[in-house]
C-alpha positions in Angstrom: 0.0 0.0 0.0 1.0 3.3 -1.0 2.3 5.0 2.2 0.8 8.7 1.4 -3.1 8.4 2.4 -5.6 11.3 1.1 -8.5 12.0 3.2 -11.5 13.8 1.1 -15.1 14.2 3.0 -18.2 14.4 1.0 -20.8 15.8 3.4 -23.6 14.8 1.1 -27.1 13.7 2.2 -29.0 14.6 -1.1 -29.2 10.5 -2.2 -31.0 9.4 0.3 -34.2 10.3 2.9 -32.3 10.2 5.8 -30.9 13.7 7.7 -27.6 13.6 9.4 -25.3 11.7 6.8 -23.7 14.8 5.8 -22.4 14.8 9.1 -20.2 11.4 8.3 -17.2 12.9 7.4 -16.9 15.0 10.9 -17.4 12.1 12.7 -15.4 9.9 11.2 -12.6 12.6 11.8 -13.5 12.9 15.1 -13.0 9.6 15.7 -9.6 9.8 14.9 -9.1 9.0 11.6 -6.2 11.1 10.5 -4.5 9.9 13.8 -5.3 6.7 14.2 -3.6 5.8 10.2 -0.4 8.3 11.4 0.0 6.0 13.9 -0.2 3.1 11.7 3.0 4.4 9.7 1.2 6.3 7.0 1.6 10.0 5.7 -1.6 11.5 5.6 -3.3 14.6 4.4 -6.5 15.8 4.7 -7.7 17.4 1.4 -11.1 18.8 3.3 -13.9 18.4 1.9 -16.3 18.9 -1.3 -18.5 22.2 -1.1 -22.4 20.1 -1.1 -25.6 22.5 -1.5 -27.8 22.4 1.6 -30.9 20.2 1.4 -33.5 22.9 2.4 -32.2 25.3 -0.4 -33.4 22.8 -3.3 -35.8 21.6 -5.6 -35.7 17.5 -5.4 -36.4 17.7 -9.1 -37.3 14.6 -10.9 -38.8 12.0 -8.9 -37.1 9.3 -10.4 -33.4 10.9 -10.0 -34.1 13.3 -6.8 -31.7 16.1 -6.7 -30.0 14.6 -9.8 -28.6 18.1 -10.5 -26.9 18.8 -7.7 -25.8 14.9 -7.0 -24.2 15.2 -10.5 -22.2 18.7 -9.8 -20.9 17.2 -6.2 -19.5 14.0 -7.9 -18.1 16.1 -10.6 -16.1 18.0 -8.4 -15.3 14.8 -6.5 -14.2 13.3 -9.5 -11.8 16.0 -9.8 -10.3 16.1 -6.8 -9.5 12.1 -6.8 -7.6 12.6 -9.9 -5.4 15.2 -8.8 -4.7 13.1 -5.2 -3.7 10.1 -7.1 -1.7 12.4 -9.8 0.2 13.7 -6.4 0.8 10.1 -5.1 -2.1 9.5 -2.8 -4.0 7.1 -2.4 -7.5 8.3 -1.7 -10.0 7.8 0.8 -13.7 9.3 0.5 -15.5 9.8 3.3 -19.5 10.3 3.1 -22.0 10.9 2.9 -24.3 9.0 1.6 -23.5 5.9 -1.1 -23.8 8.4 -3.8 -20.5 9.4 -3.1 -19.3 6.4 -5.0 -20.4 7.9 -8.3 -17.6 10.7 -7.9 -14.7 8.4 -6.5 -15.8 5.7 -8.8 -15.2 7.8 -11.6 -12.2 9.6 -10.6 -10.0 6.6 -9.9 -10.8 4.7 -13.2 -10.6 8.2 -15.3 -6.9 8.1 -13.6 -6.6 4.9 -14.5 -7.8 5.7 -18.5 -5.8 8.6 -18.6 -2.6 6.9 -17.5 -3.4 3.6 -19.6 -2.8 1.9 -16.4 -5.6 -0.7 -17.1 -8.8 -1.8 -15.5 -10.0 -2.0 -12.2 -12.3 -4.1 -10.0 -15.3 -3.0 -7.7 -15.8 -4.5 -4.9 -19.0 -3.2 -3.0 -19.5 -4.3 0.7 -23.3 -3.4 1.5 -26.9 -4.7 2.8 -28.2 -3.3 -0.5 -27.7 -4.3 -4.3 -27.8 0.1 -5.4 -28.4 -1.4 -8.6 -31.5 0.6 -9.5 -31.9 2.6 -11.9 -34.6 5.8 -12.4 -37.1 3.7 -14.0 -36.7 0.8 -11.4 -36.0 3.1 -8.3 -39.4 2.6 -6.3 -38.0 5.7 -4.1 -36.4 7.9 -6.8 -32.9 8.1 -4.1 -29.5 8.1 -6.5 -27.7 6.3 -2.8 -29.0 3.7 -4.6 -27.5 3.9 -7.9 -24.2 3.8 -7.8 -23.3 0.3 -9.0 -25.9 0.4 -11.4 -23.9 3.9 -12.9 -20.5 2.4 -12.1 -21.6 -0.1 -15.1 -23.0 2.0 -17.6 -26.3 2.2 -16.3 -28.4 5.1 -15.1 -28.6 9.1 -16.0 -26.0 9.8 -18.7 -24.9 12.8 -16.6 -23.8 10.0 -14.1 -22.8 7.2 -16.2 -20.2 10.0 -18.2 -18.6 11.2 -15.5 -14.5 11.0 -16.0 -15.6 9.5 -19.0 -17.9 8.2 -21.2 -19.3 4.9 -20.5 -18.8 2.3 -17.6 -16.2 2.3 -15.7 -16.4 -1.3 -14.3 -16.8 -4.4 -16.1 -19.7 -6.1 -15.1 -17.5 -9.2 -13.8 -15.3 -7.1 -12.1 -18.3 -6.0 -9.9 -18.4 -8.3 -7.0 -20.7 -6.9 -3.8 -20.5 -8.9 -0.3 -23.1 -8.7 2.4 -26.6 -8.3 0.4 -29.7 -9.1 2.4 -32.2 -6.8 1.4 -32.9 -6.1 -2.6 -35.4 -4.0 -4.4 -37.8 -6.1 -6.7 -35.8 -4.7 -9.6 -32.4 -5.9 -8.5 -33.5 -9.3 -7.2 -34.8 -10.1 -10.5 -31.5 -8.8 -12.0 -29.3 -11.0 -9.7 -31.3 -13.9 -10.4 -30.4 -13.4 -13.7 -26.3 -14.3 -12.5 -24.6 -11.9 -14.5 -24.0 -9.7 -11.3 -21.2 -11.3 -9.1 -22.4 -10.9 -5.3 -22.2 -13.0 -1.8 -25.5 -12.7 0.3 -25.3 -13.1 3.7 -26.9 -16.3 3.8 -23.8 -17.6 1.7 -21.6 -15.8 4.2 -22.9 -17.9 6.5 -22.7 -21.3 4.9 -19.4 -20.9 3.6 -17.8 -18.6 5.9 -16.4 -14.7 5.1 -12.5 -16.5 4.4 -14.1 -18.2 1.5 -16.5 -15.8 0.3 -13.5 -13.2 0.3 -11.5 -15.0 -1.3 -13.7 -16.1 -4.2 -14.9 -12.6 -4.4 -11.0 -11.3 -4.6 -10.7 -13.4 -7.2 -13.1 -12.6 -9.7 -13.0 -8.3 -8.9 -9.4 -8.7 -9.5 -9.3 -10.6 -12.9 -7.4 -13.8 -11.3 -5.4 -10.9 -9.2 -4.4 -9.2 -12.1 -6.2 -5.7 -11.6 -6.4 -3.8 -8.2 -10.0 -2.8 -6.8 -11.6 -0.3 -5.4 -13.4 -1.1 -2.4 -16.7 0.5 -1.4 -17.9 -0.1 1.8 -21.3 0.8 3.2 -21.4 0.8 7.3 -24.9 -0.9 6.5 -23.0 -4.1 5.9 -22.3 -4.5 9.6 -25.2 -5.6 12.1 -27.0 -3.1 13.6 -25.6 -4.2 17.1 -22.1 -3.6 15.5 -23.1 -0.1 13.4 -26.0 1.9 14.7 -25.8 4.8 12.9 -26.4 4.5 9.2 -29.5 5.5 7.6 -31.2 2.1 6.5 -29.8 -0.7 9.0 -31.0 -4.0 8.2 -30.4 -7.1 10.9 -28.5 -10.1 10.3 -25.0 -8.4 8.6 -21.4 -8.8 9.3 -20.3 -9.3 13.0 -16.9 -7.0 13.9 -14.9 -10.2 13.5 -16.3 -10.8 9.8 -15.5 -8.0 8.7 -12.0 -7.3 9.9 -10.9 -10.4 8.5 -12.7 -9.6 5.5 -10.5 -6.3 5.3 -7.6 -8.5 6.6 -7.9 -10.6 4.2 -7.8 -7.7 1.3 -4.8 -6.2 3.2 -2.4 -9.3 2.5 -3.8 -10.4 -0.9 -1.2 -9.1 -3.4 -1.7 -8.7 -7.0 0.4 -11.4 -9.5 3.3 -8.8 -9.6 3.4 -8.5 -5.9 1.4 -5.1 -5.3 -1.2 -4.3 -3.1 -5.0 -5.5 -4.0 -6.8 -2.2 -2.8 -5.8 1.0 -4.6 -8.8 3.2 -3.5 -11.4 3.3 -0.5 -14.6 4.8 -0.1 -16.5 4.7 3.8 -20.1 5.6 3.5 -23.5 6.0 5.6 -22.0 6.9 8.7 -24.8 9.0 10.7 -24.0 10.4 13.7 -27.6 11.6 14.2 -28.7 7.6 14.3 -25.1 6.3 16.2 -24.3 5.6 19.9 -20.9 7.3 20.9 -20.1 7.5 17.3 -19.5 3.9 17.7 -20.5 3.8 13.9 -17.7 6.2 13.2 -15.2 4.6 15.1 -15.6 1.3 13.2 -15.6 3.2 9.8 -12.2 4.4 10.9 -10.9 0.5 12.5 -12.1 -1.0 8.8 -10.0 1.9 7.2 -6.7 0.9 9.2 -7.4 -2.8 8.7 -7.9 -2.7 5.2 -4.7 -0.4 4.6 -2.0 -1.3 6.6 -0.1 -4.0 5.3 0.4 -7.1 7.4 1.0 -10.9 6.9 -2.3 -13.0 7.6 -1.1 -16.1 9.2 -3.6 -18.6 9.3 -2.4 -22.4 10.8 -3.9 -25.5 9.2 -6.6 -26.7 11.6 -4.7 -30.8 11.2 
């Protein structure tokens, strides 16, 4: 891992219903973040965060795309700004905000990746929810759920375009962890298995080792291409994340998913580098957490997936 660490917060609540995500990125700082990764051997700089328009200012537009317009400038500007961290030798972390922060960071990492002909990149998207709708499946209208639907060419061309046109993910490169609870639209599209994902109910037949592994495999191209790793707070259990805006029961215990991002921290690539190149933390809201215990996990999953360290596991015979 890239020892220079870039810290960008996108206080944006305009994808979803729920007040108080915009206030992710403060608590997520608060809970130490920039310290916490200093203290785990890494340079890090804090690049503030993207200007987002308040709520009570705005028109929600369309109701199919709410507050499209606005969504579409932030991630612009997002977009932006994770370009120019990875030009400078960062690697970047986004801090939301809701999940529609993914469609800036998303975009800016592969249009870096485009621009310096460095090759593709896998998705890997750790969340309760599929956010594979689109405007004309959306029963809500809410663009937080969207993003992995854009990330493959799917959704509002203002989205899908951003960086550059087209996806920016190849559809088996997409591989999400820790589904259990799917619009109509989205279940019928997984069914379909062109959509790599791991519900919960195979993380708990098989185990998160093998699920991660299997997952590692096919977002990386047979670890030939590093990923970017979204992760959604709303993949943990309630009991183990409070405060995000849709918890669902039955996710990831705080073992499962440290050895999840344990497991991505000692994967290396075939030519020896890193896995994870990029790293969004989403859904954190303080409004909704107890003792920003939501915030201090974001910031534990952050260290554990980033600081490099053997995984030594002894045969059970």
């Amino acid at each position: 891992m890239n020892s220079k660490l870039g810290i960008i917060g996108v206080p944006l609540d305009l994808g979803g219903n729920h007040r108080g995500v915009d206030m992710g990125p403060y608590a997520v700082r608060h809970a130490g973040l920039m310290e916490r990764l200093r203290k785990a051997g890494f340079e890090v700089r804090d690049f503030g965060n993207i200007d987002v328009p308040v709520r009570g200012e705005l028109e929600r537009g369309d109701r199919s795309a709410r507050y499209l317009k606005e969504i579409t400038r932030v991630s612009k500007a997002l977009c932006e700004r994770v370009k120019t961290m990875l030009e400078d030798g960062y690697t970047p972390i986004t801090v939301g905000g809701d999940h529609s922060v993914a469609l800036g960071s998303v975009a800016g990492v592969t249009a870096y990746r485009k621009e310096q002909n460095l090759g593709p990149i896998g998705l890997m998207w750790v969340d309760a929810h599929g956010d594979l709708n689109t405007p004309e499946s959306s029963p809500t209208g809410n663009i937080h759920g969207m993003p992995a639907a854009v990330a493959l060419g799917k959704g509002p061309e203002e989205l899908v375009n951003l960086g550059f046109e087209g996806p920016k993910v190849e559809m088996e490169k997409l591989v999400q962890i820790g589904l259990r609870d799917l619009d109509p639209f989205e279940t019928s599209l997984l069914g379909k298995g062109i959509i790599n994902f791991y519900a919960m109910s195979e993380i708990d037949a098989y185990g998160i080792h093998d699920v991660t592994m299997a997952a590692l495999e096919k977002a990386t191209g047979n670890f030939l291409h590093p990923i970017h790793l979204s992760f959604d707070l709303d993949a943990l259990d309630p009991k183990e994340a409070p405060g995000v805006g849709t918890p669902v029961e039955g996710g990831l215990s705080y073992r499962e998913a440290h050895l999840l991002t344990e497991l991505l921290a000692s994967a290396r690539l075939q030519d020896g580098s890193p896995v994870v190149a990029s790293l969004d933390l989403v859904e954190v809201n303080p409004i909704l957490d107890h003792r920003n215990r939501t915030a201090d996990m974001a910031v534990s999953i952050a260290i554990s997936v980033l600081r490099e360290r053997p995984l030594r596991l002894r045969p059970l015979h």
